[in-house]
C-alpha positions in Angstrom: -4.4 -0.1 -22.6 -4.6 -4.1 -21.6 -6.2 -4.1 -18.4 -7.2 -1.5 -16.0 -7.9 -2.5 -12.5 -8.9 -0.8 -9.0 -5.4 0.4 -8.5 -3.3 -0.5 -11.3 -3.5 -0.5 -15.2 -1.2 -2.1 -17.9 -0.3 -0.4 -21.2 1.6 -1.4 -24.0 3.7 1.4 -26.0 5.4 1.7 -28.4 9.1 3.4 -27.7 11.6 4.8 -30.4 15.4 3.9 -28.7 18.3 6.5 -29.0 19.6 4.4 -31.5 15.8 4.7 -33.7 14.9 1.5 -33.5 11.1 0.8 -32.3 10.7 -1.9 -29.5 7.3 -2.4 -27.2 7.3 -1.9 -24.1 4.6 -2.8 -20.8 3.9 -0.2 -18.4 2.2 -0.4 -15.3 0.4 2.7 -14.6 0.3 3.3 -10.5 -0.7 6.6 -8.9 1.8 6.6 -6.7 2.5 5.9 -2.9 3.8 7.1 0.3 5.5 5.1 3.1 5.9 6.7 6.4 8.9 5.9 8.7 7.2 6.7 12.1 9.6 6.9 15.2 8.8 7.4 18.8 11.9 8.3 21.1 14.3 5.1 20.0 11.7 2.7 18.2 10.3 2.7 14.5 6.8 1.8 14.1 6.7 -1.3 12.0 3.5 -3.6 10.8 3.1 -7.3 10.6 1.0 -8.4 7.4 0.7 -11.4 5.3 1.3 -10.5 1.7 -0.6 -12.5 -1.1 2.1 -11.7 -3.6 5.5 -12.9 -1.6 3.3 -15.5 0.4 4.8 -14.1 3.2 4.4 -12.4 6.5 6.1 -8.9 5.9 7.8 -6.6 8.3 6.9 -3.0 6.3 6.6 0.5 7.6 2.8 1.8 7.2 2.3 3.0 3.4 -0.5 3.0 1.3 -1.6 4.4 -2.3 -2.3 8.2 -3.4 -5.7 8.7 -4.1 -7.3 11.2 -7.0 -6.9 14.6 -5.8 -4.8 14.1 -2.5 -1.7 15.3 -1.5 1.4 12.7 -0.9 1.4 14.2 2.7 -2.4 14.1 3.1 -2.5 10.3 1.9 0.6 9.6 4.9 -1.4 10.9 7.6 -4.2 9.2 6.8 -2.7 6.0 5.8 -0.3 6.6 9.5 -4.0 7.0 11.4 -6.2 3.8 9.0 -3.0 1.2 10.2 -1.7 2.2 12.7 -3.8 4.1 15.0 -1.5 7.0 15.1 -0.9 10.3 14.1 1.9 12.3 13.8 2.5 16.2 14.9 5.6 16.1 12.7 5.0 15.0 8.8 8.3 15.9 7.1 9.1 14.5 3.0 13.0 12.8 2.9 12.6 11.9 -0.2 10.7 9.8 -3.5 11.9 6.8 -5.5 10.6 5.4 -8.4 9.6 1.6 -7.3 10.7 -0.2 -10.8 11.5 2.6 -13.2 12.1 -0.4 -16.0 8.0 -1.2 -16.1 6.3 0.9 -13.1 5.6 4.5 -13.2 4.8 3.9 -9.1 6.5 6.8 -7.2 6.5 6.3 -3.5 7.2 9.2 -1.4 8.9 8.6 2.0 8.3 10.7 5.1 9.4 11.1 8.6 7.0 11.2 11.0 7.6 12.3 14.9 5.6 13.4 17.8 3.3 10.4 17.5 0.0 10.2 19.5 -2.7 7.6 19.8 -5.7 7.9 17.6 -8.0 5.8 15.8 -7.3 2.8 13.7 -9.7 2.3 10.7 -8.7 -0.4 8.3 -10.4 -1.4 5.4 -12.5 -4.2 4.9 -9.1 -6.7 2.9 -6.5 -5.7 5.3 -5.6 -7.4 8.4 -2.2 -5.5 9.9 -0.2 -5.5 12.9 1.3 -2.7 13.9 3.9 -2.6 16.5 7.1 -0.2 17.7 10.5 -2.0 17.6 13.7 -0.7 18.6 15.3 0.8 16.0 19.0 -1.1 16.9 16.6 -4.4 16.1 15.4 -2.8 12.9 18.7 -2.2 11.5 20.0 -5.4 12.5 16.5 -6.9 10.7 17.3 -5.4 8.1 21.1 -6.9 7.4 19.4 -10.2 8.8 16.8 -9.8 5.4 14.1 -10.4 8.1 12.8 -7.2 6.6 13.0 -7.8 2.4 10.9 -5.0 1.8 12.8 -2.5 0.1 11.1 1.1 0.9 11.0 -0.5 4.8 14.6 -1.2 4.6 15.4 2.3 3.4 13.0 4.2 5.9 15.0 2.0 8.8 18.2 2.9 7.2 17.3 6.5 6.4 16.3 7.1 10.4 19.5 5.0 11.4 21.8 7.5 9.7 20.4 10.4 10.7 20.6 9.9 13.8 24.2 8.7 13.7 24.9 12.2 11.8 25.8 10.4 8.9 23.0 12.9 6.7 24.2 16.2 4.8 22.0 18.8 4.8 18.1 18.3 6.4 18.3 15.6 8.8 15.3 13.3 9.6 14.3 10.8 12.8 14.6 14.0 15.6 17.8 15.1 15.5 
């Protein structure tokens, strides 16, 4: 272990290849995520937030880390009420993705969320977040535009967009 931080830690291993060669490798060590594609009729629920790392404004759907001991759907309802004010009666998984499988063992889990009502916003003390509904024609077309660059935003837009075009096999997400 090199560093180990609030929410992240960095390892260093060492890896034996197929071939039997032994090579180092870094590893950040995340306890995972969820992101929450929230729709309401024909709108997503987006947020507005600066972002230290891109030293950008980002369009991004509300998400937030797993903590110790909760559930990947517990953490999206509560991270769906902290930013946005909003709860969901509807909390349904699509699907999880590794973030950057070739250094990250982050997992973000992305759910569906429908039947929104108001609640009660409570962010935390660092965060400063917009949240706002946009139609989800403009979200798709932000998306090509790369007005939204962040990637599990662009697939919870494009995930929702499909479905509802009946372009998904199987379980089918955004109310259809």
């Amino acid at each position: 272990m090199v560093f180990s931080g609030r929410v992240i830690s960095l390892q260093i291993d060492e890896v034996r290849l197929p071939s039997g060669r032994l090579v180092q490798r870094e590893t950040i060590i995340h306890p995972g995520a969820v992101a929450i594609a929230a729709v309401d009729g024909d709108q997503i629920l987006l947020e507005k937030q600066y972002r230290h790392t891109s030293g950008e404004v980002m369009w991004e759907i509300p998400a937030g880390t797993i903590e110790k001991g909760e559930s990947p759907e517990d953490c999206a309802r509560r991270e769906l009420a902290e930013e946005t004010g909003y709860s969901a009666d509807k909390m349904e998984l699509a699907f999880s993705f590794y973030v950057a499988p070739g250094y990250s063992t982050e997992v973000i889990y992305l759910f569906m969320a429908e039947g929104l009502s108001k609640s009660s916003k409570r962010l935390e003390e660092d965060e400063e977040i917009d949240a706002v509904f946009v139609p989800l024609s403009k979200a798709v077309n932000m998306v090509e535009e790369n007005e939204i660059r962040d990637a599990k935003t662009a697939i919870g837009v494009l995930l929702i967009e499909r479905s509802r075009s009946g372009g998904l096999s199987g379980e089918s997400y955004g109310g259809r």
